[in-house]
C-alpha positions as semicolon CSV with decimal commas, in nm:
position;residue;x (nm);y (nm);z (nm)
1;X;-1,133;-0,271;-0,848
2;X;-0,789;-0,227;-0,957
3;X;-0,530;-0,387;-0,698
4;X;-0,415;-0,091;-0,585
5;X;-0,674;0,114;-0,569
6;X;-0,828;-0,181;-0,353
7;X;-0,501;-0,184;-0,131
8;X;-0,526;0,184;-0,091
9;X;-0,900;0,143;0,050
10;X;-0,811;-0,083;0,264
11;X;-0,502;0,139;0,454
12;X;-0,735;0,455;0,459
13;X;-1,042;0,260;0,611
14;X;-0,890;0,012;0,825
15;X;-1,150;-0,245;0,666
16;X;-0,857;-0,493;0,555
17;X;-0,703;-0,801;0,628
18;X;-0,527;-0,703;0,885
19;X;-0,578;-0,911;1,245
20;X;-0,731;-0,570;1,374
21;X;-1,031;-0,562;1,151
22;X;-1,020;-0,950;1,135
23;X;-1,073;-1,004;1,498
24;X;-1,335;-0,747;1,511
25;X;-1,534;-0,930;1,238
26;X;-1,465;-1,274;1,418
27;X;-1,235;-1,383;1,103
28;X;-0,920;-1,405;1,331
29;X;-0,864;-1,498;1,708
30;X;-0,668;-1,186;1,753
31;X;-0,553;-0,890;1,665
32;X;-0,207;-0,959;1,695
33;X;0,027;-1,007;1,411
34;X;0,275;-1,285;1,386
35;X;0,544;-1,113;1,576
36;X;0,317;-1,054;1,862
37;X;0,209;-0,685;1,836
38;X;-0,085;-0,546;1,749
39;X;-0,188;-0,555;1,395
40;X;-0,261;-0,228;1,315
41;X;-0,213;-0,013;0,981
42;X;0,081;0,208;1,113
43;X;0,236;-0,156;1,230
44;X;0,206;-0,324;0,931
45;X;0,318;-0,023;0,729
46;X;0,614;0,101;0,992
47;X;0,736;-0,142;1,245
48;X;0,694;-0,501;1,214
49;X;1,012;-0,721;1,171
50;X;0,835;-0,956;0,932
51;X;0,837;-0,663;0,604
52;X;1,188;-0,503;0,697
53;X;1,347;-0,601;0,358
54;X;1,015;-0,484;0,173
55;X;0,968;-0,207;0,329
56;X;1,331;-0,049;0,225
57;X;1,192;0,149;-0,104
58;X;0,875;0,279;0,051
59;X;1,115;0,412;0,329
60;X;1,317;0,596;0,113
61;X;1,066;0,724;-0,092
62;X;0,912;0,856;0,214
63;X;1,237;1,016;0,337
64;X;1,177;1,257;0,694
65;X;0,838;1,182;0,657
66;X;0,881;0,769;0,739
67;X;0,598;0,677;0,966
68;X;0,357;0,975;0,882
69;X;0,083;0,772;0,837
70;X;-0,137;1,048;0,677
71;X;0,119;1,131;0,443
72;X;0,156;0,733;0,338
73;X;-0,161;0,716;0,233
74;X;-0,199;1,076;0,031
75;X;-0,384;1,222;0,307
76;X;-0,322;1,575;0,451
77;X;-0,176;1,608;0,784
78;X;-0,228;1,877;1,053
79;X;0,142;1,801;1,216
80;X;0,296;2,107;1,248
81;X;0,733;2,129;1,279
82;X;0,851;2,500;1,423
83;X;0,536;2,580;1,441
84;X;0,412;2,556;1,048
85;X;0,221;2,269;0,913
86;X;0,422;1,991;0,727
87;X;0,181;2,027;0,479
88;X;0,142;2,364;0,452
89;X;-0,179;2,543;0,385
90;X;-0,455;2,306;0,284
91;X;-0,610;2,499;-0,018
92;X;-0,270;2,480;-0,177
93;X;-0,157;2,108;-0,062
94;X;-0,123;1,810;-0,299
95;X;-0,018;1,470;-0,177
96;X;0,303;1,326;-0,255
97;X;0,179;1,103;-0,494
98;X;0,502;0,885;-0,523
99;X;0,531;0,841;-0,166
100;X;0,159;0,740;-0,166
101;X;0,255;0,477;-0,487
102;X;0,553;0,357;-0,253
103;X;0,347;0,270;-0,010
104;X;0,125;0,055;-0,264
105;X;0,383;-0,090;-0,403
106;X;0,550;-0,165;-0,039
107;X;0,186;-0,389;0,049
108;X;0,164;-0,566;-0,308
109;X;0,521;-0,690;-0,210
110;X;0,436;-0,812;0,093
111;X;0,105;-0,994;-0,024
112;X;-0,046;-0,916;0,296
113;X;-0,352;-0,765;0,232
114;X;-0,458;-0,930;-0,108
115;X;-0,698;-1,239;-0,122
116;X;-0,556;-1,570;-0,079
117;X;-0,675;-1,797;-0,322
């Protein structure tokens, strides 16, 4: 599987290697990342200290929609702002496919969820 195409699985399924998933599967002794929060997707991909330099692009490119999580990962969201949906009707949405290629690119930079070797 092409790397990001793998990364993107990974994000959408929560089955990555992330200390969330790890711990669950008895690969990690918890599910807390190095700065001491929980290790989830939307912390990895939003708040943790550790990416703050690498995660400058993919914040950009994701402009007022920064930690949408759906809308990271090319999915459609039912958030709605003045009472419409973000995304508009569903039959007629498309996802924003260079936020979605931000936020690959955002995770290859970091090397966090790619095999270690």
């Amino acid at each position: 599987m092409e790397i990001a195409a793998a990364i993107l699985v990974q994000l959408r399924t929560n089955i990555s290697r992330l200390n969330t998933y790890l711990s669950k599967i008895n690969a990690a002794d918890t599910d807390k990342c190095e700065c001491g929060m929980t290790e989830t997707v939307s912390h990895f991909l939003f708040l943790c200290p550790r990416w703050r330099n690498e995660r400058q692009e993919m914040r950009s490119a994701h402009g007022s929609r920064y930690c949408d999580l759906s809308y990271a990962l090319g999915g459609y969201s039912i958030h709605e702002e003045n009472g419409k949906k973000v995304d508009g009707e569903k039959d007629r949405w498309q996802p924003n496919v260079n936020a979605v290629k931000a936020t690959i690119e955002f995770a290859k930079a970091t090397g966090r969820l790619q095999r270690q070797t």
